[in-house]
PAZAPA-4460 file (N, C-alpha, C; in steps of 0.05 Angstrom, whole numbers, plus 32768, in hexadecimal, padded with zeros to 4 digits):
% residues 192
    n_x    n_y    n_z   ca_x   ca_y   ca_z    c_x    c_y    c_z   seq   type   mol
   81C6   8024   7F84   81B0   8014   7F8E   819A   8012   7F78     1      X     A
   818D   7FFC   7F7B   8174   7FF4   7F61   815E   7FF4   7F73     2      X     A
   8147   7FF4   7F68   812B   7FF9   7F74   8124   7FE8   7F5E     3      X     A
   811D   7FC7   7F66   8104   7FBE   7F56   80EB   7FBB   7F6A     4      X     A
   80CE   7FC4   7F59   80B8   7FCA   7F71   80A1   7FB0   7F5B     5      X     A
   809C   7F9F   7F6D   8083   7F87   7F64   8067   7F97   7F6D     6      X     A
   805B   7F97   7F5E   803B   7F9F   7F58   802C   7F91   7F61     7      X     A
   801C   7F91   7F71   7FFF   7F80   7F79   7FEE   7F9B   7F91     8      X     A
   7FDF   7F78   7F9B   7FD1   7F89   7FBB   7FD3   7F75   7FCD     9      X     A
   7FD6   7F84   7FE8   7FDB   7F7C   8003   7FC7   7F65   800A    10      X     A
   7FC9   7F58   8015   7FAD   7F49   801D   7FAC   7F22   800E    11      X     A
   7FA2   7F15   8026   7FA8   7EF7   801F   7F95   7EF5   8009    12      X     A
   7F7F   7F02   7FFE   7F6A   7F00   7FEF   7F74   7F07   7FD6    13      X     A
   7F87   7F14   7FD3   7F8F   7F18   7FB2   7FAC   7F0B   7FAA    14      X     A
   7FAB   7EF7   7FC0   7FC9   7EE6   7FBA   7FBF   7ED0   7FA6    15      X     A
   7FD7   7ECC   7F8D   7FCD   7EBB   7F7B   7FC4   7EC7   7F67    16      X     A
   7FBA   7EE3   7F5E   7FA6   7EEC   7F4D   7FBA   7F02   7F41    17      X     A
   7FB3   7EFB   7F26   7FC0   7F0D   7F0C   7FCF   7F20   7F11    18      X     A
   7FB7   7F3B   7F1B   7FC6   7F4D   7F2C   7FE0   7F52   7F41    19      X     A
   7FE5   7F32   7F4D   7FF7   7F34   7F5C   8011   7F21   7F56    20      X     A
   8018   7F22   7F3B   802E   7F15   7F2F   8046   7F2A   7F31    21      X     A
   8042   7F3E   7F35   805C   7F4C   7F44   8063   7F4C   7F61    22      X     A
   804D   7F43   7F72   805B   7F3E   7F8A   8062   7F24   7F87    23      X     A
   8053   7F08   7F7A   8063   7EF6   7F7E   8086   7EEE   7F6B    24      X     A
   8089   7EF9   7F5C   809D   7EFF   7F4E   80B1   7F06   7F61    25      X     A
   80AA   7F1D   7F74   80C4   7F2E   7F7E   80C7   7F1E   7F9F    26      X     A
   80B0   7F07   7FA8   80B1   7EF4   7FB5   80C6   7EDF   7FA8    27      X     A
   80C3   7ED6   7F91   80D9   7EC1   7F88   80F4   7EC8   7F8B    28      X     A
   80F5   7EEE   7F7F   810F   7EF0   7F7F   811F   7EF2   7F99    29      X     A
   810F   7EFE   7FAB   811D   7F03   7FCF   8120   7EEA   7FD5    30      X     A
   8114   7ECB   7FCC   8112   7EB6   7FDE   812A   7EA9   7FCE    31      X     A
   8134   7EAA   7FB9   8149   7EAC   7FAD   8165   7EB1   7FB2    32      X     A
   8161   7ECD   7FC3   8175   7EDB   7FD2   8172   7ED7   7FF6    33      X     A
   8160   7EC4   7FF9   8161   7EBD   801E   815E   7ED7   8027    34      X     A
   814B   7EEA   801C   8146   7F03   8020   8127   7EFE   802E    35      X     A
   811A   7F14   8043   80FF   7F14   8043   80F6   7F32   8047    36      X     A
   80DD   7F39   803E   80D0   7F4D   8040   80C1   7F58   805F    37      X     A
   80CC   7F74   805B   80C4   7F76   807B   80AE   7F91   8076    38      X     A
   809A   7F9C   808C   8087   7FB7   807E   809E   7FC7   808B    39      X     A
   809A   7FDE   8078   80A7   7FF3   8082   809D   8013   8078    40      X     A
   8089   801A   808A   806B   8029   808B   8076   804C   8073    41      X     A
   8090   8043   8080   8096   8061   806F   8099   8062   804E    42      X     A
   809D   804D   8047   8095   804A   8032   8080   803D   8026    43      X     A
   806F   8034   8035   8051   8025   8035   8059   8017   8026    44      X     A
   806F   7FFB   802B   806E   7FE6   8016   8080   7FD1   802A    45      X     A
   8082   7FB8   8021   8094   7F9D   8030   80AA   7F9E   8023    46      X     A
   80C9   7FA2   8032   80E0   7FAA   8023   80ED   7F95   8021    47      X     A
   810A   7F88   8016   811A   7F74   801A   812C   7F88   800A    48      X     A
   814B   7F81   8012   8158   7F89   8011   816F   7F67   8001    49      X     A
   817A   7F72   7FE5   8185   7F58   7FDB   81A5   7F60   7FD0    50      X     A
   81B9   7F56   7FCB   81D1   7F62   7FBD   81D3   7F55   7FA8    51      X     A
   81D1   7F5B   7F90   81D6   7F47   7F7B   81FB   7F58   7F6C    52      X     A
   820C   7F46   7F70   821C   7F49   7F74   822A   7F65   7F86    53      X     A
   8234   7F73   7F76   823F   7F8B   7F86   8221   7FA1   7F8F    54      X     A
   820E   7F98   7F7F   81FE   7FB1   7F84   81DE   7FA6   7F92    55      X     A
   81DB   7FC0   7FA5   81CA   7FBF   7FBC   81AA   7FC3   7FA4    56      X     A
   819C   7FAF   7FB1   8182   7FAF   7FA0   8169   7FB0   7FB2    57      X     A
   8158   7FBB   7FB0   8145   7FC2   7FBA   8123   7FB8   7FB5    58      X     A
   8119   7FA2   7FBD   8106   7F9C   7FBA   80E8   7FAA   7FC6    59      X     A
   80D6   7FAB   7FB4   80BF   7FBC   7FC4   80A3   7FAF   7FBC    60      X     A
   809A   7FAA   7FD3   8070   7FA3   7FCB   8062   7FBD   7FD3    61      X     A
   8057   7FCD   7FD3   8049   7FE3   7FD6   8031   7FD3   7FDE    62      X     A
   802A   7FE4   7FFB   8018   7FD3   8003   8000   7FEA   8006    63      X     A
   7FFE   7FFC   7FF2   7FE7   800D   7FEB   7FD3   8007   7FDA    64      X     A
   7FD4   7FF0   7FD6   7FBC   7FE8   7FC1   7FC2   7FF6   7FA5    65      X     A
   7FC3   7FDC   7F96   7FD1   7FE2   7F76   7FD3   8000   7F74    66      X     A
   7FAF   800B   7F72   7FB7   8026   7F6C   7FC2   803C   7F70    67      X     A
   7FC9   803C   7F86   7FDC   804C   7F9A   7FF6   8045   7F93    68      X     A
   7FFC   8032   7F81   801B   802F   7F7F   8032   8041   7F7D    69      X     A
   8032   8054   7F6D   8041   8062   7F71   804D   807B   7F86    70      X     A
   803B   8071   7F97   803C   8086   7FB0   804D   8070   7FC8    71      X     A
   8059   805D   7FC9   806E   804A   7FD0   8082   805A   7FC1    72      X     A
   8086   8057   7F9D   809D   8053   7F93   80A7   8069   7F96    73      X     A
   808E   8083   7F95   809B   809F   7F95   80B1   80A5   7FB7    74      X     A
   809D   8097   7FC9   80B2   8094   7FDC   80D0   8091   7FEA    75      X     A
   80CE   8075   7FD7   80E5   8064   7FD7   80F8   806F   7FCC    76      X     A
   80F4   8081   7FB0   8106   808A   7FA6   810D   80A1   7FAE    77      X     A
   80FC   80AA   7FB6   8100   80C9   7FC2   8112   80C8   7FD1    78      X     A
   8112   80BA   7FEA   8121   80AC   8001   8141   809F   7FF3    79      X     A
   813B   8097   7FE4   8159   808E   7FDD   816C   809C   7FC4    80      X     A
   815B   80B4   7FC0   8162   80BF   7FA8   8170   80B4   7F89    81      X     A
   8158   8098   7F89   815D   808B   7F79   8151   8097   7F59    82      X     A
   8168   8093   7F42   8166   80A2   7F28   8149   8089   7F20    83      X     A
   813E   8096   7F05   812A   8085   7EF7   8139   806D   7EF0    84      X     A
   814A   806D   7EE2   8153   8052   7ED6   8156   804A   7EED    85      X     A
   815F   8044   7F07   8165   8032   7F14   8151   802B   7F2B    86      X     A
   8132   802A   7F18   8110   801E   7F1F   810B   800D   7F06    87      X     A
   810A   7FF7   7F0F   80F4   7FDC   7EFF   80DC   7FD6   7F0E    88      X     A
   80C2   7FE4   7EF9   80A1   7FD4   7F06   80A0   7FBD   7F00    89      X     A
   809A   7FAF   7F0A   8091   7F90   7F01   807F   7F88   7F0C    90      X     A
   8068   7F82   7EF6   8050   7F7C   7EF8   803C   7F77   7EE3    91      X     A
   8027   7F6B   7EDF   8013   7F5A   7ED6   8012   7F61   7EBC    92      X     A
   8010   7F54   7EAB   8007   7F66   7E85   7FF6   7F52   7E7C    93      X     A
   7FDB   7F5A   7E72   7FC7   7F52   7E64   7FD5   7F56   7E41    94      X     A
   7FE5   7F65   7E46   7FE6   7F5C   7E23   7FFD   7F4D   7E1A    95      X     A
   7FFE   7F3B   7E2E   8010   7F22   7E2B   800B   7F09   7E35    96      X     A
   800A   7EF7   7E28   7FF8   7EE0   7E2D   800D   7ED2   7E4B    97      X     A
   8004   7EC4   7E5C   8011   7EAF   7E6D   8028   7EA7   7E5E    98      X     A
   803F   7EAA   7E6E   805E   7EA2   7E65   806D   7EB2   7E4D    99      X     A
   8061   7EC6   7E5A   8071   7ED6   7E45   807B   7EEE   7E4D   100      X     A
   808F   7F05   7E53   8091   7F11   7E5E   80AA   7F27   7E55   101      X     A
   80A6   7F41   7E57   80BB   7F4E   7E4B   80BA   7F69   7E56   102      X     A
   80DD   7F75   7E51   80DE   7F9C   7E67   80CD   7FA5   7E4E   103      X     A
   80CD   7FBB   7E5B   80C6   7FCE   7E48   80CD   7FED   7E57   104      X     A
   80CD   8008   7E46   80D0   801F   7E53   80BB   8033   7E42   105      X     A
   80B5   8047   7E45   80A7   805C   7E35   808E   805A   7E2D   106      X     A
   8080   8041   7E39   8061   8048   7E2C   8050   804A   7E4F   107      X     A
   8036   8053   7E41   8021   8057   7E51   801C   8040   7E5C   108      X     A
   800B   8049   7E74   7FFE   802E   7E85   7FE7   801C   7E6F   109      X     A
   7FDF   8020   7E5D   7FD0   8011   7E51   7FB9   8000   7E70   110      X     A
   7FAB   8015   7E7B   7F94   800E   7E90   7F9B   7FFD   7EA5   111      X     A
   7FB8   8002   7EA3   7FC5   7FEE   7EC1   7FC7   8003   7ECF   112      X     A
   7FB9   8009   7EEF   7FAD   8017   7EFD   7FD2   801C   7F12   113      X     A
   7FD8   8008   7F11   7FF4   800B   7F23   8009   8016   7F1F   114      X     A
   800E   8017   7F00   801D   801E   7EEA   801A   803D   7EE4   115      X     A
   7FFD   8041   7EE7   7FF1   805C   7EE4   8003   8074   7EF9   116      X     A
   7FFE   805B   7F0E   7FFE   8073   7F29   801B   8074   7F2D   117      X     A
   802A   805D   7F20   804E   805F   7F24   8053   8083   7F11   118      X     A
   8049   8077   7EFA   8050   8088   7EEB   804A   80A9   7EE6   119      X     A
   8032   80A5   7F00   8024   80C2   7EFF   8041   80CE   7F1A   120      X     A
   803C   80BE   7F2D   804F   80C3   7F45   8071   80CC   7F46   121      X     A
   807C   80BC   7F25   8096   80C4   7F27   80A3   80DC   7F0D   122      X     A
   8086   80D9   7F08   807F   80FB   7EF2   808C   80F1   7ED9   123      X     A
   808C   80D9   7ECF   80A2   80CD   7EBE   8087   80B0   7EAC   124      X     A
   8090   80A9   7E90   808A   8091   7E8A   80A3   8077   7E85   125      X     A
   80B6   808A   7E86   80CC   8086   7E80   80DF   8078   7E99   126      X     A
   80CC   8064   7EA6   80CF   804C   7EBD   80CD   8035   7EB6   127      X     A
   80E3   8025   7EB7   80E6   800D   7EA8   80D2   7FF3   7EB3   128      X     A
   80CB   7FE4   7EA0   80B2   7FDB   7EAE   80B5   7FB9   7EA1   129      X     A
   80B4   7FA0   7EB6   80B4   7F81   7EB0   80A1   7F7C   7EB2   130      X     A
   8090   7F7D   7E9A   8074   7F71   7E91   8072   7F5A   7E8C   131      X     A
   8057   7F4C   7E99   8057   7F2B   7EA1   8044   7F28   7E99   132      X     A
   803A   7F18   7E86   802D   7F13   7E7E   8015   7EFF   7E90   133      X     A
   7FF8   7F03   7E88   7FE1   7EFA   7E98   7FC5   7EF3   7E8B   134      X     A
   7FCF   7EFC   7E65   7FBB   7EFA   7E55   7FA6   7F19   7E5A   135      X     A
   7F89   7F0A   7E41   7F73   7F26   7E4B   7F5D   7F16   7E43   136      X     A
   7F47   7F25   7E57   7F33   7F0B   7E62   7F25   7F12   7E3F   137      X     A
   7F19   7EEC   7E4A   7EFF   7EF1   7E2A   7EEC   7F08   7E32   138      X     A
   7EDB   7EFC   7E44   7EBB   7F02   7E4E   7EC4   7F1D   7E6B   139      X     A
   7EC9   7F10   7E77   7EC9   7F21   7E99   7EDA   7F3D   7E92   140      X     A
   7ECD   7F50   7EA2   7ED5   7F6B   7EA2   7EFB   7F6C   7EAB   141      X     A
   7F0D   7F74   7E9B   7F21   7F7A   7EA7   7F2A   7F7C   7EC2   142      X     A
   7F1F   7F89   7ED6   7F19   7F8A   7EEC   7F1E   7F71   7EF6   143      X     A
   7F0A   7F64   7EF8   7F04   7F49   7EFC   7F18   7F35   7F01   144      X     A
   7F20   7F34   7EE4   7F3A   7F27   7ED5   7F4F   7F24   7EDE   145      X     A
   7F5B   7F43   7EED   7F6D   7F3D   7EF8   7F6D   7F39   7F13   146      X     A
   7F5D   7F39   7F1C   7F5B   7F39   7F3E   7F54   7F1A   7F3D   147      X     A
   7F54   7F0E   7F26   7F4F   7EEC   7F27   7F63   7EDA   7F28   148      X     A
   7F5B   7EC7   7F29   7F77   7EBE   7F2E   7F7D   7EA3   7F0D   149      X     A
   7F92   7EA0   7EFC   7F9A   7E91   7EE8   7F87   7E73   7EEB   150      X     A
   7F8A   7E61   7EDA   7F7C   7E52   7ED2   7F97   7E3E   7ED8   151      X     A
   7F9B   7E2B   7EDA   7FAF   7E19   7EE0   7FC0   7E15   7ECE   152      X     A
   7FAD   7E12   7EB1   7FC6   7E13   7EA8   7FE1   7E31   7E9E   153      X     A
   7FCB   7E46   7E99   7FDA   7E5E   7EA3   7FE5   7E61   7EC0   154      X     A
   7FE2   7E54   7ED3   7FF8   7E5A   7EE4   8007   7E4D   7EE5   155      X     A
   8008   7E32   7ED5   8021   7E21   7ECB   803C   7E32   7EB6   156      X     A
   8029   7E42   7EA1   803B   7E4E   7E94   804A   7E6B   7EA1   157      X     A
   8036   7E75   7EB7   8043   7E83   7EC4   804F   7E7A   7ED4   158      X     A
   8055   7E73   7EEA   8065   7E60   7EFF   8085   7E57   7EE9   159      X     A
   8087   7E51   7ECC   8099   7E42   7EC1   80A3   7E5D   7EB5   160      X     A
   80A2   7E70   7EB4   80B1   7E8E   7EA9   80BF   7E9A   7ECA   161      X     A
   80BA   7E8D   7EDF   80BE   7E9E   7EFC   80E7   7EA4   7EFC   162      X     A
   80E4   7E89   7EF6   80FF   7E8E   7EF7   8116   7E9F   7EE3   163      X     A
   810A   7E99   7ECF   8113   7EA9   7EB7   810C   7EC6   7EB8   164      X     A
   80FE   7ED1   7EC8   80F2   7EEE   7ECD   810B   7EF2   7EDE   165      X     A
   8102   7EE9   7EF5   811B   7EF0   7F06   813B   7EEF   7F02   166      X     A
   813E   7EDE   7EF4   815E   7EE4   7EE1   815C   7EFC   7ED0   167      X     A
   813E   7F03   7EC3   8145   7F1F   7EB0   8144   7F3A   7EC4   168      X     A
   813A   7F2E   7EDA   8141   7F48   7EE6   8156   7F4B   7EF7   169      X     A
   8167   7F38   7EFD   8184   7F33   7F03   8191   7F40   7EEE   170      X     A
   8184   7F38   7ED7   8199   7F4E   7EC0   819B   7F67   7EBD   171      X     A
   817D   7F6C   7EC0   8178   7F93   7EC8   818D   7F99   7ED6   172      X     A
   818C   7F91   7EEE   819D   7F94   7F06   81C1   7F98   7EF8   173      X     A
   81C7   7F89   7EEF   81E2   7F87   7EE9   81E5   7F93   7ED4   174      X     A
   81DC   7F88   7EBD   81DD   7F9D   7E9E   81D9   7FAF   7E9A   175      X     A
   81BC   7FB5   7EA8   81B0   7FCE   7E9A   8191   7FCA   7E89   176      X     A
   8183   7FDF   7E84   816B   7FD4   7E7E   8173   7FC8   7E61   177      X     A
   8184   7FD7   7E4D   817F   7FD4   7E26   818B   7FAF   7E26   178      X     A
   81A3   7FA9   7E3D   81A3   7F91   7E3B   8196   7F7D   7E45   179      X     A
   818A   7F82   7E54   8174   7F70   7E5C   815D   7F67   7E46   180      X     A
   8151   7F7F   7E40   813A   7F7E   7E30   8150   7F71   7E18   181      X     A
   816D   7F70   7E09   8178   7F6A   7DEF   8173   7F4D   7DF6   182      X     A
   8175   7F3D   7E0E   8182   7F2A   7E1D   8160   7F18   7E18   183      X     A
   8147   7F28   7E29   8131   7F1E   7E31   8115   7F22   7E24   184      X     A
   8118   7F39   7E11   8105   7F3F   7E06   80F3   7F2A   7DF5   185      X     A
   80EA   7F1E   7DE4   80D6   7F0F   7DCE   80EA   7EF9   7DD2   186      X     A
   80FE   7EEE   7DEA   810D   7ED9   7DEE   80F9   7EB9   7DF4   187      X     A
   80EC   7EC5   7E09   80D6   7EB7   7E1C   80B7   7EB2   7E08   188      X     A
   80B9   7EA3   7E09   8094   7E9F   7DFE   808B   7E81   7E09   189      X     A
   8074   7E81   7E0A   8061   7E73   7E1B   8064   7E56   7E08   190      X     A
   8061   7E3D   7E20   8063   7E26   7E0C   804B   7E1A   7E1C   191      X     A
   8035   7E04   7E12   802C   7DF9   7E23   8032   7DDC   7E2B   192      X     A
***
């Protein structure tokens, strides 16, 4: 079984906004699969359940508010005695401009508050992670920034990588992380 878990916060007020390009992401991919998300309190997150080919995949929103994220994933995995490699975070990156997007494994949260708490929660940095790019503000406090929502034409260039995300994480799923990232890495870049 795979555990991919999309990053945001609960609530109609932060739909649309930077921060919550991991739940809409893992929305594309379940609607994809005629899959839907249901709550399921014991793991304080909205589950769907998808098969991408032979293997059972596991979708998760953590509905603890970004920063609490990892107290869902520590759950989920606990509960399914799922190994590290077989967890993909996916979620928001300021240090990647709109339409651009790539895994990565082994580094720090670089002040992504969700990322923090995955990584504090599963005692590991070493959680493979689909970074989506969202840019980093000129003027407005970080903060701010990402609880905002893209500019049209950044959600043009985001909206036009959705699908291509969700195929690289179809690849996770099947390949493995080194081919995905060989497959997806500096592949994707932003056009306007």
């Amino acid at each position: 079984m795979k555990l991919i878990v999309g990053l945001g916060n609960p609530g109609k007020e932060y739909d649309g906004t930077r921060h919550n390009i991991g739940f809409e992401i893992l929305e594309a991919f379940s609607a994809s699969s005629e899959s839907s998300f249901k709550l399921q309190k014991d793991f304080k997150a909205e589950i769907a359940e998808i098969r991408i080919g032979s293997k059972k995949v596991l979708l998760a929103m953590p509905v603890t508010f970004m920063n609490l994220s990892g107290e869902s994933v520590r759950a989920i995995a606990s509960f399914y005695k799922l190994a590290i490699e077989d967890i993909l975070i996916v979620h928001d990156e300021m240090d990647y401009a709109p339409g651009i997007f790539a895994f990565s494994i082994g580094s720090g949260p670089a002040g992504h508050n969700g990322v923090e708490s995955v990584q504090e929660a599963l005692g590991t940095k070493e959680v493979a992670r689909l970074r989506i790019g969202v840019g980093r503000p000129t003027v407005e406090a970080k903060e701010d920034y990402v609880l905002g929502r893209p500019s049209a034409s950044d959600r043009k260039l985001i909206n036009g990588v959705t699908e291509d995300v969700c195929n690289a994480m179809q690849d996770w799923v099947i390949q493995g992380l080194t081919k995905a990232m060989n497959t997806w890495n500096g592949l994707k870049r932003a056009s306007s």
